[in-house]
Chimera marker file (.cmm) of the C-alpha trace (Angstrom):
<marker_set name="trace">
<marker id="1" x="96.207" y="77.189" z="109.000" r="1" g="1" b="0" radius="0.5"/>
<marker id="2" x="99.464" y="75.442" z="109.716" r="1" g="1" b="0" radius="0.5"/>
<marker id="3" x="101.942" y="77.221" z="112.257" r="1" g="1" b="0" radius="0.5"/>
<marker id="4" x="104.086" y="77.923" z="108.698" r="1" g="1" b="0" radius="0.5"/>
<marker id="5" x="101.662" y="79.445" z="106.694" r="1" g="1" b="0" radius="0.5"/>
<marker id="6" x="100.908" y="82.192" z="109.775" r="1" g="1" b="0" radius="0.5"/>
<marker id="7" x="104.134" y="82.892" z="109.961" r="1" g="1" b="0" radius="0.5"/>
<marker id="8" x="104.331" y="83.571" z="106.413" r="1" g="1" b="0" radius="0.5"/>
<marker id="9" x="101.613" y="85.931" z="106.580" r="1" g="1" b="0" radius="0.5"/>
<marker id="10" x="102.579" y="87.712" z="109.793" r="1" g="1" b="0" radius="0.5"/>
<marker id="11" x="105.697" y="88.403" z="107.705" r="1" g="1" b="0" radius="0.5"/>
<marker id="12" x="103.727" y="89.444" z="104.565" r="1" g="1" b="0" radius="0.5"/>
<marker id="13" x="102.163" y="92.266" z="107.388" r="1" g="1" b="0" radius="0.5"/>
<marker id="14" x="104.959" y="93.632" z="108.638" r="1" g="1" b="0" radius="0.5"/>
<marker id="15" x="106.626" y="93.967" z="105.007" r="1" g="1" b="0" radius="0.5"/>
<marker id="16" x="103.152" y="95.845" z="103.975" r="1" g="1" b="0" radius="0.5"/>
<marker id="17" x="103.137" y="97.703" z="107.138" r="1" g="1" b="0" radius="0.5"/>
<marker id="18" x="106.913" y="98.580" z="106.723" r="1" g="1" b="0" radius="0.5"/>
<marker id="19" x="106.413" y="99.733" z="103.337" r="1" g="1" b="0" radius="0.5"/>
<marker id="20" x="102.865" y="101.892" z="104.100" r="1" g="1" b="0" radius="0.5"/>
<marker id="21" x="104.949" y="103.769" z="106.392" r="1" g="1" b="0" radius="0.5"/>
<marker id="22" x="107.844" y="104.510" z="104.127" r="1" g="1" b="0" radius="0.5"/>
<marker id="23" x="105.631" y="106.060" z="101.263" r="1" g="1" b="0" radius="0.5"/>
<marker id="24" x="103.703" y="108.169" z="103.635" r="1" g="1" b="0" radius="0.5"/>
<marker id="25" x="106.422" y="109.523" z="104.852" r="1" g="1" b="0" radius="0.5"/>
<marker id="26" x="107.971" y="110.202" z="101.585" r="1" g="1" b="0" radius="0.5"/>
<marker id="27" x="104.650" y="111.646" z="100.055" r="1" g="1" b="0" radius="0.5"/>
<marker id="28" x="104.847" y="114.132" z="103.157" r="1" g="1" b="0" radius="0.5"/>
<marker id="29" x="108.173" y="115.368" z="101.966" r="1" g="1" b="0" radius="0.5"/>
<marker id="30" x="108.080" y="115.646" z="98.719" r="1" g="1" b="0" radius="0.5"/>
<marker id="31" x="107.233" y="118.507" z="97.188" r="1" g="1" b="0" radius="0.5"/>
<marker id="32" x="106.846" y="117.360" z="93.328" r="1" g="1" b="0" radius="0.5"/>
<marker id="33" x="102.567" y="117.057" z="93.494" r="1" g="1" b="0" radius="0.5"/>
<marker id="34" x="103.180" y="114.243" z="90.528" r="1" g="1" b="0" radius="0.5"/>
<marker id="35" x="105.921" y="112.530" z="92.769" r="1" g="1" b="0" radius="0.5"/>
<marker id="36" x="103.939" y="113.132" z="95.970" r="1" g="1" b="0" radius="0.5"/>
<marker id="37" x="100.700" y="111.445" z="94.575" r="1" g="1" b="0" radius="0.5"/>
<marker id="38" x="102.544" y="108.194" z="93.359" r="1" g="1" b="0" radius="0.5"/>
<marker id="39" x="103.944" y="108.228" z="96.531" r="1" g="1" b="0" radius="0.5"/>
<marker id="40" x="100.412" y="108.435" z="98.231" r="1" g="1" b="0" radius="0.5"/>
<marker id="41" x="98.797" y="105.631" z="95.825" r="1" g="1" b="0" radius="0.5"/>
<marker id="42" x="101.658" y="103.092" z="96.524" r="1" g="1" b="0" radius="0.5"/>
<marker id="43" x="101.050" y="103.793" z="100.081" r="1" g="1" b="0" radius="0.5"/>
<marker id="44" x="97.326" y="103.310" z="99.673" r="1" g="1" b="0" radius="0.5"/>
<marker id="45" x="98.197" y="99.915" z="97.593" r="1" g="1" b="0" radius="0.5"/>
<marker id="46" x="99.825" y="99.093" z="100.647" r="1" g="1" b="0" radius="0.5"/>
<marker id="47" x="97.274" y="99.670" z="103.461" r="1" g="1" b="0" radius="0.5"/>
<marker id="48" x="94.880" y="97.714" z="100.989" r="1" g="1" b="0" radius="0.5"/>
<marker id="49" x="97.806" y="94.550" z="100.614" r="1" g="1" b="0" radius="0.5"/>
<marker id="50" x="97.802" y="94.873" z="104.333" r="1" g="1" b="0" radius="0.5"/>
<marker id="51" x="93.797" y="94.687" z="105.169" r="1" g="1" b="0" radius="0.5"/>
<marker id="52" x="93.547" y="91.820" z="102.375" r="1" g="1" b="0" radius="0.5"/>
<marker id="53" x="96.218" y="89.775" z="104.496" r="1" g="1" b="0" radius="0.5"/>
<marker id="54" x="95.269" y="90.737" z="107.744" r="1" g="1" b="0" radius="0.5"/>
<marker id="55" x="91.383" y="89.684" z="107.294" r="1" g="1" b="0" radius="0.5"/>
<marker id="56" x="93.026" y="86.073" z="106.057" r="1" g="1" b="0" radius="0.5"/>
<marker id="57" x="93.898" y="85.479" z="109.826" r="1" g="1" b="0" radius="0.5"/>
<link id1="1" id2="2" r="1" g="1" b="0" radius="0.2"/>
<link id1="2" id2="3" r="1" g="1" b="0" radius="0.2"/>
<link id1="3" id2="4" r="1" g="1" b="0" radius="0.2"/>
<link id1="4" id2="5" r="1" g="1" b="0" radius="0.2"/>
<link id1="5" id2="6" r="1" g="1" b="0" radius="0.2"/>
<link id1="6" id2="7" r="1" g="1" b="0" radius="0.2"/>
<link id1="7" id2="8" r="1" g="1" b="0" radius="0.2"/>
<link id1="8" id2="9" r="1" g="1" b="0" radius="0.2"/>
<link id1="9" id2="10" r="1" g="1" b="0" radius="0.2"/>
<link id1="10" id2="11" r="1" g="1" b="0" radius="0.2"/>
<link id1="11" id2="12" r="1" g="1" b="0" radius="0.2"/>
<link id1="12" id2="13" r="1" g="1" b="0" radius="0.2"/>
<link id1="13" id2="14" r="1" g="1" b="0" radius="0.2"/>
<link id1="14" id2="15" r="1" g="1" b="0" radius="0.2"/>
<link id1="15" id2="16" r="1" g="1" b="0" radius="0.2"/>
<link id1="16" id2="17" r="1" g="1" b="0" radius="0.2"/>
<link id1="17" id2="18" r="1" g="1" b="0" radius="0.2"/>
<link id1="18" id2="19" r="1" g="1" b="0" radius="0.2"/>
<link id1="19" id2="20" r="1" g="1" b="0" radius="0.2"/>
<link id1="20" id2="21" r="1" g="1" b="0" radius="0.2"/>
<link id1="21" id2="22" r="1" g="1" b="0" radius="0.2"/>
<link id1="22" id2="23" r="1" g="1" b="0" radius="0.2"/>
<link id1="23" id2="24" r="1" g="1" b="0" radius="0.2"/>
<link id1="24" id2="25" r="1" g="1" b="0" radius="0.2"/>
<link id1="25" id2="26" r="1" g="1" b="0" radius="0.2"/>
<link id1="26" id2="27" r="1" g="1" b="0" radius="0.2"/>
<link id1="27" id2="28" r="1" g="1" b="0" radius="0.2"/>
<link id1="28" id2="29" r="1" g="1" b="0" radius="0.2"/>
<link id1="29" id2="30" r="1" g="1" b="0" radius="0.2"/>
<link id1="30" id2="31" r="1" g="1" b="0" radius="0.2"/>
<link id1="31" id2="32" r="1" g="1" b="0" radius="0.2"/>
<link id1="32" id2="33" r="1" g="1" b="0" radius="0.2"/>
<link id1="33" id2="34" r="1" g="1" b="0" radius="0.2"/>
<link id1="34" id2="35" r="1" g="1" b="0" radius="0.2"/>
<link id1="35" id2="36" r="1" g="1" b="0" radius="0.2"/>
<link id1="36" id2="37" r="1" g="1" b="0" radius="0.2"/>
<link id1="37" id2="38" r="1" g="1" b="0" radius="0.2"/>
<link id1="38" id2="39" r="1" g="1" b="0" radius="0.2"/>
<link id1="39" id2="40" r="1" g="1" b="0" radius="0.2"/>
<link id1="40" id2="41" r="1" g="1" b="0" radius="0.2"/>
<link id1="41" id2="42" r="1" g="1" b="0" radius="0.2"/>
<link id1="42" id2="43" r="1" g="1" b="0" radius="0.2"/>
<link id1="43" id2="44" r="1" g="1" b="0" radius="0.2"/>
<link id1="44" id2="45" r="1" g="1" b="0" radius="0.2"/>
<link id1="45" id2="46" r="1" g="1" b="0" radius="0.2"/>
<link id1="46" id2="47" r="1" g="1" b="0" radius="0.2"/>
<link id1="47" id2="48" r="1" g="1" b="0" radius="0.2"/>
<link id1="48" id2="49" r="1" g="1" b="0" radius="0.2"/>
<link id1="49" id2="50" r="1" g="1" b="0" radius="0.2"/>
<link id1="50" id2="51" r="1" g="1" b="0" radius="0.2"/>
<link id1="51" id2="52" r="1" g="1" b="0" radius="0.2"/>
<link id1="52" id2="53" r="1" g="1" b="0" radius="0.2"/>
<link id1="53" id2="54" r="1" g="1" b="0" radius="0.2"/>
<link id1="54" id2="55" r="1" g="1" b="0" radius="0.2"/>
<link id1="55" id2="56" r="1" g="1" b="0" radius="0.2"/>
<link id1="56" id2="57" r="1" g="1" b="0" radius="0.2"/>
</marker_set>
């Protein structure tokens, strides 16, 4: 992998990483069970996004 291209991807982590953290701590303080359990599945999406980018390095 080119310098570029790892750059690109630690990017990619930090924006999944960034974004994991913001929906778990919305889903902690939200108290509508229907808003609290998208907020928990977009965080899970992200942790996954993460893993799949981290394992590319």
């Amino acid at each position: 992998m080119s310098p570029k291209e790892l750059l690109y991807i630690e990017d990619a982590l930090g924006h999944a990483q960034y974004l994991t953290t913001q929906c778990q701590t919305a889903a902690s303080q939200l108290r509508d069970p229907a808003l609290r359990s998208q907020a928990e599945q977009l965080a899970s999406s992200n942790q996954s996004l993460f893993n799949r980018f981290y394992h590319l390095v």
